[in-house]
C-alpha positions in Angstrom: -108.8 -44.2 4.6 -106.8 -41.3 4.4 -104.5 -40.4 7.4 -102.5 -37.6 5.9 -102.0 -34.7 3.9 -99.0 -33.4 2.5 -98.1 -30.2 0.5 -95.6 -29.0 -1.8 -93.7 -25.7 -0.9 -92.8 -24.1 -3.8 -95.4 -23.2 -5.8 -98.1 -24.5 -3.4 -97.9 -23.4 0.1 -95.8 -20.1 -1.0 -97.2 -18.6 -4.4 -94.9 -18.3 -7.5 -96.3 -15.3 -9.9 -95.4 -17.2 -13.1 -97.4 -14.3 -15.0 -94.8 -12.2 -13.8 -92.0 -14.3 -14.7 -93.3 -13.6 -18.2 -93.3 -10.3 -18.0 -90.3 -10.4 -16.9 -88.4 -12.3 -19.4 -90.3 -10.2 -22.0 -88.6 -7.0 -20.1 -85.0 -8.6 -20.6 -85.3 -10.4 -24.1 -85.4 -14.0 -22.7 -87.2 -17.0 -24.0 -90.7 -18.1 -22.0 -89.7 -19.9 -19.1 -86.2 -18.7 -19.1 -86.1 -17.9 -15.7 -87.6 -21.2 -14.4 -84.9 -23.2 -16.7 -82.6 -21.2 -15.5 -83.4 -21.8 -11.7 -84.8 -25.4 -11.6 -83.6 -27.6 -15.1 -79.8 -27.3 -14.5 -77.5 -30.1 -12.9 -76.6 -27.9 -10.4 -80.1 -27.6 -9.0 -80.4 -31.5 -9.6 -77.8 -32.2 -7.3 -78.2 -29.2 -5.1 -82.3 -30.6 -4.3 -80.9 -34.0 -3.0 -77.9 -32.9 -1.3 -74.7 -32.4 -3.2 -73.1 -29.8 -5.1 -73.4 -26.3 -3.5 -75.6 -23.2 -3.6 -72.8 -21.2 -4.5 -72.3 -23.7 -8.1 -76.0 -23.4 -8.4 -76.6 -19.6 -8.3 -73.8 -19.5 -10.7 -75.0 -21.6 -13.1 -78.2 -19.6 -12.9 -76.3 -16.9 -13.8 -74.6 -18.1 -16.9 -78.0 -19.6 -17.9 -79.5 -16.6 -18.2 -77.1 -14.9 -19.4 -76.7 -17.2 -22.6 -80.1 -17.2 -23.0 -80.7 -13.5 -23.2 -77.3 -13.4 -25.7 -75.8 -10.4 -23.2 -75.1 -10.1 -19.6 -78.6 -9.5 -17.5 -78.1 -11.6 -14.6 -77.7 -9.0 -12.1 -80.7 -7.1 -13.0 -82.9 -9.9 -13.5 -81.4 -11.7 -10.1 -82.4 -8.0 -8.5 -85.9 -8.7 -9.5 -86.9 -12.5 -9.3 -87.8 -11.7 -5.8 -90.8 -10.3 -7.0 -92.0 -13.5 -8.3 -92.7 -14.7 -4.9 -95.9 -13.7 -3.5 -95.8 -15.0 0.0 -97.6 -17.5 1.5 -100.9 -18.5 -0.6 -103.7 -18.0 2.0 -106.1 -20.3 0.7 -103.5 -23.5 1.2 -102.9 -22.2 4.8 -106.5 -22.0 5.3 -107.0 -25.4 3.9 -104.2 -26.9 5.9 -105.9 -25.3 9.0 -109.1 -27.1 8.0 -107.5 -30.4 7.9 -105.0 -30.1 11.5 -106.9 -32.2 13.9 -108.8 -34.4 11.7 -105.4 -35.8 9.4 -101.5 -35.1 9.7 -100.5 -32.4 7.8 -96.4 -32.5 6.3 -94.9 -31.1 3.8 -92.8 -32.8 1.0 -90.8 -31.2 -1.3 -87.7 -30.8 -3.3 -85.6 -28.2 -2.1 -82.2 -27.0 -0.6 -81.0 -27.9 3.0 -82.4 -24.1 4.1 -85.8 -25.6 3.5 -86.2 -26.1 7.4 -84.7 -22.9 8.2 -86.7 -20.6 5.6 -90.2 -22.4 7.2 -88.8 -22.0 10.8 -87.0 -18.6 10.5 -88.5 -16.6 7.3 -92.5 -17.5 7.0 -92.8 -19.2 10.9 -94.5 -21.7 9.8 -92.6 -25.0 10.3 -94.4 -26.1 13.6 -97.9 -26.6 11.3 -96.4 -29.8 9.9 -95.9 -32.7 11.7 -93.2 -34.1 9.3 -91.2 -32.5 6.7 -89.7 -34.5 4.1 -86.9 -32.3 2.3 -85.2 -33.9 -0.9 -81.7 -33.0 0.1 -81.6 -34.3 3.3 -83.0 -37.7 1.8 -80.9 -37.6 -1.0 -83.8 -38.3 -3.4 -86.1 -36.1 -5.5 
């Protein structure tokens, strides 16, 4: 019997635009899924998602990723404009989670930074609609 439901954040409960990511990368000369290498398949993100390293080695590896992979320096124009890769919260996943309060626990799992909490709590105000929030760097395991 199922007792619980949990959700991802990145890419499930907020929306990622990855058609936009395309067009993006086609904007600044870089290779499809550039941009998502560049942010999530380094060792910096590795070790920032379960704890270690820093955010500061990690958005500077991001950096020098995409930089090498465009073959010129476009980092500070294309870190200007990831933002717009993030569409907010996807409504439909809040609606379902609203569905399913009452009748199972709702958490969240997800491999993320230590902000994780804070960005739930602080930036979207969602963090009370999950009764547990398992974050990969504070268990030290993704």
């Amino acid at each position: 019997m199922i007792q619980a439901v949990f959700f991802d954040f990145g890419g499930v409960v907020a929306r990622v635009d990855h058609e936009h990511m395309r067009r993006l990368e086609g904007e600044f000369g870089l290779p499809e899924r550039a941009l998502w290498r560049s942010m999530y398949e380094t060792p910096e993100w590795r070790e920032l998602r379960v704890g270690q390293g820093s955010e500061e080695a990690w958005v500077l590896a991001i950096r020098r990723s995409l930089d090498e992979a465009a073959g010129r320096p476009v980092a500070d124009q294309v870190s200007e404009r990831w933002v717009e890769c993030w569409r907010g919260l996807d409504e439909g996943i809040m609606g379902l989670m609203d569905g399913l309060r009452g009748r199972y626990r709702v958490g969240m799992i997800s491999n993320a930074t230590l902000t994780l909490e804070d960005e739930l709590r602080d930036h979207h105000g969602i963090h009370d609609l999950f009764e547990v929030i398992v974050n990969s760097a504070r268990v030290g395991i993704a």
